[in-house]
C-alpha positions as CSV (number, residue, x, y, z in Angstrom):
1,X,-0.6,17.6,-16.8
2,X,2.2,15.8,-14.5
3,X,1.3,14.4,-11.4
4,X,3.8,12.6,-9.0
5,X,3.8,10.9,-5.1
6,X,6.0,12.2,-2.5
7,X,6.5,10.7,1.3
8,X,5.7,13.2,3.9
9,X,5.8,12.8,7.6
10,X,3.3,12.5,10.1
11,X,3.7,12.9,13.7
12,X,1.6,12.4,16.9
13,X,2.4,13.7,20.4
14,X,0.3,12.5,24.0
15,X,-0.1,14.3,26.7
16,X,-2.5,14.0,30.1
17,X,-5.2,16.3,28.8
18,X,-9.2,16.4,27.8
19,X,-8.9,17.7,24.7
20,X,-9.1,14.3,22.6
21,X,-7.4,14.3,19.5
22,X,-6.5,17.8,18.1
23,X,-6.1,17.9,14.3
24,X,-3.3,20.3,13.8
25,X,-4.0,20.9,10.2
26,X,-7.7,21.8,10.7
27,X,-6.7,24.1,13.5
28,X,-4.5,25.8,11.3
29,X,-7.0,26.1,8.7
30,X,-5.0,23.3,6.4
31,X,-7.1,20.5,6.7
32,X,-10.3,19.7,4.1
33,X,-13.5,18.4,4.8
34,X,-12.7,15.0,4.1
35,X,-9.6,15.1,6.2
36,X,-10.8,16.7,9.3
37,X,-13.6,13.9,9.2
38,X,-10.8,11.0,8.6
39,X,-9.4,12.3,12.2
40,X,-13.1,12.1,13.8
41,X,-13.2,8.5,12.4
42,X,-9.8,7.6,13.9
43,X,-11.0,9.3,17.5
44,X,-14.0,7.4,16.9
45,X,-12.5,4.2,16.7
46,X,-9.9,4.8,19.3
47,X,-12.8,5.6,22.0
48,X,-14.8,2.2,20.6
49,X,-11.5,0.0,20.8
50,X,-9.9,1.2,24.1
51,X,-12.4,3.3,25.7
52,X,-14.8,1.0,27.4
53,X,-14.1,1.2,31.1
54,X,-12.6,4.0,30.9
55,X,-13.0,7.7,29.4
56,X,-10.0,9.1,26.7
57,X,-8.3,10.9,29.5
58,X,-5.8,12.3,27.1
59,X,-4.6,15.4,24.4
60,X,-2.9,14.4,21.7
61,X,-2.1,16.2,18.1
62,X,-1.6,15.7,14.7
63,X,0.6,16.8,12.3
64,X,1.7,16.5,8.9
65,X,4.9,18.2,9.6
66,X,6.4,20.7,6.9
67,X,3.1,20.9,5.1
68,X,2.4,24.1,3.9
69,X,0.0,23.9,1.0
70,X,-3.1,22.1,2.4
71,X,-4.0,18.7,3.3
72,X,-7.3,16.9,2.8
73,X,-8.7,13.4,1.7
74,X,-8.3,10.3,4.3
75,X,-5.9,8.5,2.4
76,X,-3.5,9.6,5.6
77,X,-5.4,8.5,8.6
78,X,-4.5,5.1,9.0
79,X,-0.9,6.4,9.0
80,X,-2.4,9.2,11.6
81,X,-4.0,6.3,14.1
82,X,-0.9,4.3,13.8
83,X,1.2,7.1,14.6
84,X,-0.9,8.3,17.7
85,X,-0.8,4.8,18.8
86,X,3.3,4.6,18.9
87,X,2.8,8.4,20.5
88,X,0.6,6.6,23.5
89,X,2.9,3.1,23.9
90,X,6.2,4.8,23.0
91,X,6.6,1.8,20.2
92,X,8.6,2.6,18.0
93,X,7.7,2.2,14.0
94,X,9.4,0.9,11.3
95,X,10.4,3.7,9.0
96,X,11.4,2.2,6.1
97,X,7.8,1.4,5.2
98,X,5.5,4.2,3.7
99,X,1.7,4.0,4.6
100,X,-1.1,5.2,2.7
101,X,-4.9,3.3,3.2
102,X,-8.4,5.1,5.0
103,X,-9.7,3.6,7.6
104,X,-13.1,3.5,8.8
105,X,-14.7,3.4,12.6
106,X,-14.4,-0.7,12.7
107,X,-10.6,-0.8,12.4
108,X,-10.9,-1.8,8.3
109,X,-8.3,-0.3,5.9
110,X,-10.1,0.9,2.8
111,X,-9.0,1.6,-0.5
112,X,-7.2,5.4,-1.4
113,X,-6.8,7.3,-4.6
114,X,-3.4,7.2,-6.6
115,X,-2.0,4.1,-5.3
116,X,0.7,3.5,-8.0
117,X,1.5,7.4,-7.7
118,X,2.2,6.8,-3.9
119,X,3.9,3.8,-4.3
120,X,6.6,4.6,-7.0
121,X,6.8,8.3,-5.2
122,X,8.3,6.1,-2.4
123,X,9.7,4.2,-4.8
124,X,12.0,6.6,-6.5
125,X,13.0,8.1,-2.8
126,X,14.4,4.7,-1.9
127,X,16.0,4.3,-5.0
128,X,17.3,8.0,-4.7
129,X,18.6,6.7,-1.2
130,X,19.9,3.4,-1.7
131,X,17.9,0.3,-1.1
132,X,18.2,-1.9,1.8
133,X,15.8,-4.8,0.6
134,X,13.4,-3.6,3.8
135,X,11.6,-0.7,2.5
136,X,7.8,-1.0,0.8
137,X,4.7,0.8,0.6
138,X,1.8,-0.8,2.7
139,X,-1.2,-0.6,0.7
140,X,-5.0,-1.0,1.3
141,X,-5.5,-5.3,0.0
142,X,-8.6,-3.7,-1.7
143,X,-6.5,-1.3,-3.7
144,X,-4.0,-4.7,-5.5
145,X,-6.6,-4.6,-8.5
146,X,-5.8,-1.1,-9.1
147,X,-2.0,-1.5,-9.1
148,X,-0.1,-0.9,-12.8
149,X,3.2,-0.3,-11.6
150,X,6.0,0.8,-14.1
151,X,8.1,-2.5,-15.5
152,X,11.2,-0.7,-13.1
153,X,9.0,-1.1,-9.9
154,X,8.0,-4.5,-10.4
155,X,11.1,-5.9,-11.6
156,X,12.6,-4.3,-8.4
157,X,9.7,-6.4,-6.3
158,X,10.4,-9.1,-7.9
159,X,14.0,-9.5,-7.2
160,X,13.6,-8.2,-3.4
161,X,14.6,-4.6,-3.5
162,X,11.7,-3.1,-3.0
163,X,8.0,-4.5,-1.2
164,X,4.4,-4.0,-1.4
165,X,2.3,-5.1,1.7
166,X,-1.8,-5.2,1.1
167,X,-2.9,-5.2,4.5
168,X,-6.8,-5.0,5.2
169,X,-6.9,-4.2,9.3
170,X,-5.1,-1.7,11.4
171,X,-4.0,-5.0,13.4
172,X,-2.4,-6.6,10.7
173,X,-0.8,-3.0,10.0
174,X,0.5,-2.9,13.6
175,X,2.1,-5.8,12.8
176,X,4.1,-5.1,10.4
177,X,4.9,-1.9,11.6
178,X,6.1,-2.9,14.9
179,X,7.0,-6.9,14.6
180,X,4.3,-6.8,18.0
181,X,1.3,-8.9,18.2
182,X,-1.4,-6.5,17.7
183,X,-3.0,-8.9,20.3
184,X,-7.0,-10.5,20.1
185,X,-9.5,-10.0,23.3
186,X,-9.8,-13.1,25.4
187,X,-13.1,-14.6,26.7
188,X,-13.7,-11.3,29.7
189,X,-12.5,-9.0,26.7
190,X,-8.9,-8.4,27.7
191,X,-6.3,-8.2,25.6
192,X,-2.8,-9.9,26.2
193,X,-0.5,-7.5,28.0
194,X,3.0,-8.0,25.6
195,X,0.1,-7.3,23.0
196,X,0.2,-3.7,20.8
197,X,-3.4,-3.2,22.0
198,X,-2.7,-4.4,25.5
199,X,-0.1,-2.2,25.9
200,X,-2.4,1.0,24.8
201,X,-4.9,-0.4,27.8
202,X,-2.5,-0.6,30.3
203,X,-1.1,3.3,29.1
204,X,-4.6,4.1,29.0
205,X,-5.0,3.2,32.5
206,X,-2.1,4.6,33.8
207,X,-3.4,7.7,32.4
208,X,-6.5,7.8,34.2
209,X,-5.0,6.7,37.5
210,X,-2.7,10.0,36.7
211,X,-6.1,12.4,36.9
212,X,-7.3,10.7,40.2
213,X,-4.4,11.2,41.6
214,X,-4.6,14.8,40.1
215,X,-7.6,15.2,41.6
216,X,-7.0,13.5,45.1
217,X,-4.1,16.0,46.0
């Protein structure tokens, strides 16, 4: 048997809608059990976050884009609520960074299968590519006992070519993904505005002001 880690991109678009959160590969009869629930937990933790004084007045989609052969397990859906976050604030993300890590209804990033598969897939793209001393793999912190790199990968950390970032929150992952504070609630439960998550509550606003005024006219 030979088994191997690839990149592949994932994409979110926003758009003033009801829908919620449309799962692209489930609609298109890709997506697996365990993947089609990784999207409800990141719609879940999207309402509980940013939803409480007002609805999710939005559509948005998913997408592993160019994926043709199936998609399922939630090693992808922090990557999905990071990237429907940047969709919503129009903040861009750092692309040199891969991400692979669950998350779970509270915001936690929890460990995946195949971690060193993932991270010397990316690995052997950024050498095929030419290294810039940026790029890394961001990794669920619970999944650093399960790392047993090959000697190439870690000598390549080692001297700065190549990084591994164990994060355990979406926040810290915002963080590193956007050099942004992700931002903490203050003592009322607001979060700073030039904050990641004060930025989605002020879009998320804006949004709903957009379907009274819809419904006004």
């Amino acid at each position: 048997d030979y088994a191997f880690g690839k990149p592949t991109r994932v994409t979110a678009r926003v758009f003033l809608g009801k829908e919620g959160v449309t799962n692209i590969e489930r609609e298109s009869e890709l997506g697996g059990p365990t993947h089609n629930k990784g999207v409800l937990i990141i719609q879940a933790f999207f309402g509980s976050r940013y939803a409480q004084k007002h609805p999710l007045a939005f559509g948005a989609t998913l997408c592993f884009e160019q994926s043709y052969g199936g998609v399922d397990g939630d090693s992808a859906s922090s990557t999905e609520l990071y990237a429907l976050i940047s969709a919503l604030t129009n903040i861009p993300l750092r692309q040199d960074i891969a991400v692979t890590g669950s998350v779970n209804q509270m915001g936690e990033v929890q460990a995946i299968g195949g971690v060193n598969l993932k991270v010397e897939g990316f690995y052997k793209t950024c050498k095929a590519k030419g290294f810039t001393g940026t790029q890394g793999v961001m990794i669920p912190a619970a999944n650093v006992k399960n790392l047993m790199l090959s000697r190439e990968v870690v000598d390549a950390v080692k001297s700065g070519n190549f990084n591994i970032y164990p994060i355990s929150t979406i926040d810290e992952g915002l963080e590193l993904l956007t050099g942004i504070p992700a931002g903490e609630r203050n003592s009322v439960g607001e979060y700073p505005s030039d904050s990641v998550n004060g930025m989605v509550i002020a879009k998320m606003e804006r949004i709903v002001q957009g379907w009274k005024q819809l419904h006004s006219e």
